[in-house]
N, C-alpha and C positions, 0 to 999 in steps of 0.2 A: 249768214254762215251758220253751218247746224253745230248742234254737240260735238266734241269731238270725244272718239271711243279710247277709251286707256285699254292697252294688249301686255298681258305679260307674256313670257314665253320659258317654258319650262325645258331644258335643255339647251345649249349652245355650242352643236356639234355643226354636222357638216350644214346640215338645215337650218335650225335654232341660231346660229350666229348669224347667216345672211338673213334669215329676218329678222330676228332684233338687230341687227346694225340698220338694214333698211329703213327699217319702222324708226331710229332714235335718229335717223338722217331725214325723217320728213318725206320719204319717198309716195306713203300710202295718205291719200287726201282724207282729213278729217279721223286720223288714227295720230298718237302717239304710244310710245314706249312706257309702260308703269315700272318696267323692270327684267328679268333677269333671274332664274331660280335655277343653279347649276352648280354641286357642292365642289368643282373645279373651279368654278371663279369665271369671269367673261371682263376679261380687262376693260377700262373703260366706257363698262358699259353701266347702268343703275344696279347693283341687287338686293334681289330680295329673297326672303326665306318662303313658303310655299302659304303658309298663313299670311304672310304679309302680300304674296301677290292676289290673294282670294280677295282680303279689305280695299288693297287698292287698284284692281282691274274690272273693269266690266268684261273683257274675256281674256281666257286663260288658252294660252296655243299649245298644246302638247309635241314635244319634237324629240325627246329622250328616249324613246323605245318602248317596246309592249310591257314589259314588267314594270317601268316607272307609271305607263297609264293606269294598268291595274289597281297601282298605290294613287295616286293622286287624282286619278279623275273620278272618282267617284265622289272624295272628298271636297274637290272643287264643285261638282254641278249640288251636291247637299247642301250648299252655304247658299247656292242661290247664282252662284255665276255660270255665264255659258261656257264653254268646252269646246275648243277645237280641236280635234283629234288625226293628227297626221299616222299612229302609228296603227291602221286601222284591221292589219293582221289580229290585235289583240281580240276582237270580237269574234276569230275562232269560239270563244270562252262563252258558253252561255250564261254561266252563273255573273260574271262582270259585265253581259251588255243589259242581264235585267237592273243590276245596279246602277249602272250610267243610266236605264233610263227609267229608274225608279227612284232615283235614289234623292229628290227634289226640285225647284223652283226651276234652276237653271237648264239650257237648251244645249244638247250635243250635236256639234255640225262635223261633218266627214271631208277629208281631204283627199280626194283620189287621181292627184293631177300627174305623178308618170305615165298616165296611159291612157287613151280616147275611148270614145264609142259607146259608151255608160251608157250614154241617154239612149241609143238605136236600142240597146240591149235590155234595159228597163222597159221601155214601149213593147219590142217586141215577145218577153217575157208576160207582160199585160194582158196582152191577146190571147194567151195560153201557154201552157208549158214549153218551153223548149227544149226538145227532145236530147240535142248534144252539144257540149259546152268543151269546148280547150284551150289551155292557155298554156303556151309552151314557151318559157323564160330560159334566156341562154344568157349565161356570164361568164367573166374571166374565173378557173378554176378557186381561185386564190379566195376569193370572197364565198364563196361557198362551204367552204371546208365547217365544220357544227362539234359541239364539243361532245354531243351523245354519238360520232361519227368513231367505230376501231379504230386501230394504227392502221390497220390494211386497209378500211374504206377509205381514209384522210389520205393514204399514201395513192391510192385510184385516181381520188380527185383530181391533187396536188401533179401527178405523173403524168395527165392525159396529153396526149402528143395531138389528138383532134377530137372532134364533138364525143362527148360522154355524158350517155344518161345519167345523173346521179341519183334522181328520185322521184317517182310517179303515183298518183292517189288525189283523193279527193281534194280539194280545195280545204278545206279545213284540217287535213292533215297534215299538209304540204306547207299554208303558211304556219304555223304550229314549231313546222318544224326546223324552218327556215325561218326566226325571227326578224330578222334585221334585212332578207332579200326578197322575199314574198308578198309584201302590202297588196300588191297591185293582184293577186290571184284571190285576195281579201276582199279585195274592188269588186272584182268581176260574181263573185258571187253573193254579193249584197247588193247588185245589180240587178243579178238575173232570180234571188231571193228563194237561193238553195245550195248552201253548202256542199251535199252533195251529189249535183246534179253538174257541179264542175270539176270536170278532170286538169288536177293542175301536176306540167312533167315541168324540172328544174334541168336544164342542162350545162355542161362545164364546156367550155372551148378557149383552151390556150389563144386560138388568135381574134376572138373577139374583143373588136376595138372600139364597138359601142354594144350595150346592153340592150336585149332584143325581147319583146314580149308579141306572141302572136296570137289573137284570140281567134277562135274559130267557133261559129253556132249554128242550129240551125233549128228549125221550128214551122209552126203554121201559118208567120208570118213570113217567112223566107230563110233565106244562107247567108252569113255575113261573116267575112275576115276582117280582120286589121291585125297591123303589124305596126309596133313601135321602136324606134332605133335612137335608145337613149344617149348622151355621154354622161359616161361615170361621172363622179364627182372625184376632181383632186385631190380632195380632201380624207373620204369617204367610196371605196369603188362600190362598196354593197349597197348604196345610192345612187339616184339619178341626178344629175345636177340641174332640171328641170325641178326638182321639186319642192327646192323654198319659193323660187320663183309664182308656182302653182298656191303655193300657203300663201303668200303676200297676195295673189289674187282674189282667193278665198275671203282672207279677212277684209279686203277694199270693198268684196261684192257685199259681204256683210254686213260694213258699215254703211253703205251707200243705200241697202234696202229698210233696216232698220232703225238708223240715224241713230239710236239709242239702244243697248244693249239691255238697260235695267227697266 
């Protein structure tokens, strides 16, 4: 039997709870729980403060949101530990992804699991530029709504009786701007390894009953769609409830490649 890998997990919202519960129930083979770092508390569960997960974790799982990555994960991969980074919109930021990946010993891995076709779009990207890139995200108006948003854009949102554009622009302005709903337009253009060469439109629809992201590309390797049709999270709608699920695979494939993190 190999090592097994100690994970802390920083945050314990709609993500961050189902995998550290995961992880402290023995779900992920050859992984356990170090802890817990969430100044709300996670009943039950181990905690720890953020220094204390750095000493006791071979990897640190990000699940808190872009402004907590900003703070912590730079200070995590400095000390020497790897970084899983779920909230991977923060890398709009150029000044924070040369620190993530300047900033020391430790390895930053990417979580981009609400939405497929990464790998076609990477290859295809490879071969040459790809000329046009979109990714058209449709959610319940309600999770949308952004606090730099007027009384009268919030009230647009909030009011839409069927599909409403809410906001259109590059891939890096879009998730920027849309913290907490945009990752996956974060995805697609760390995929395709151009900010902005992807067009990313956010739309509102009262009757969407799963979360929709449709990428469309096209290039000198060919044309390629997909479309994904998430369900919210119970918890969390400005999430996919696919994507602790995709974290907890993440870290398995990691342990299972690496056997050892240090």
């Amino acid at each position: 039997m190999g090592e097994v890998i100690a994970v802390a997990v920083v945050g314990c919202g709609a993500i961050g709870g189902v995998v550290a519960r995961a992880l402290d129930a023995g779900e992920v083979a050859g992984v356990r729980l170090a802890g817990v770092v969430d100044p709300a508390g996670a009943p039950g569960l181990p905690q720890l403060s953020l220094e204390g997960a750095i000493e006791a974790a071979d990897l640190v799982v990000e699940a808190a949101g872009q402004s907590v990555l900003a703070d912590v994960g730079p200070r995590v991969v400095a000390a020497g530990t790897d970084l899983l980074v779920v909230s991977v919109g923060a890398l709009t930021d150029d000044a924070l992804l040369a620190r993530l990946y300047g900033a020391g010993e430790g390895r930053v891995h990417l979580v981009t699991g609400a939405i497929g076709g990464l790998d076609m779009l990477r290859s295809a990207a490879r071969m040459g530029p790809l000329e046009k890139v979109r990714i058209v995200t449709t959610k319940k108006p309600a999770g949308l709504v952004q606090p730099w948003m007027d009384e009268a854009e919030a009230r647009r949102v909030r009011s839409a009786d069927g599909p409403v554009e809410v906001r259109r622009g590059p891939a890096r302005e879009i998730a920027a701007a849309f913290p907490r709903s945009t990752n996956v337009a974060a995805a697609v253009a760390l995929a395709v390894g151009d900010w902005d060469r992807v067009e990313a439109v956010v739309m509102a629809d009262p009757a969407a009953t799963l979360t929709s992201h449709v990428i469309t590309a096209s290039g000198a390797a060919g044309d390629y769609r997909f479309e994904i049709r998430n369900r919210p999270s119970p918890d969390n709608p400005t999430t996919s409830q696919v994507v602790p699920y995709a974290v907890l695979k993440a870290i398995g494939d990691l342990a299972a490649r690496t056997g050892s993190f240090r």
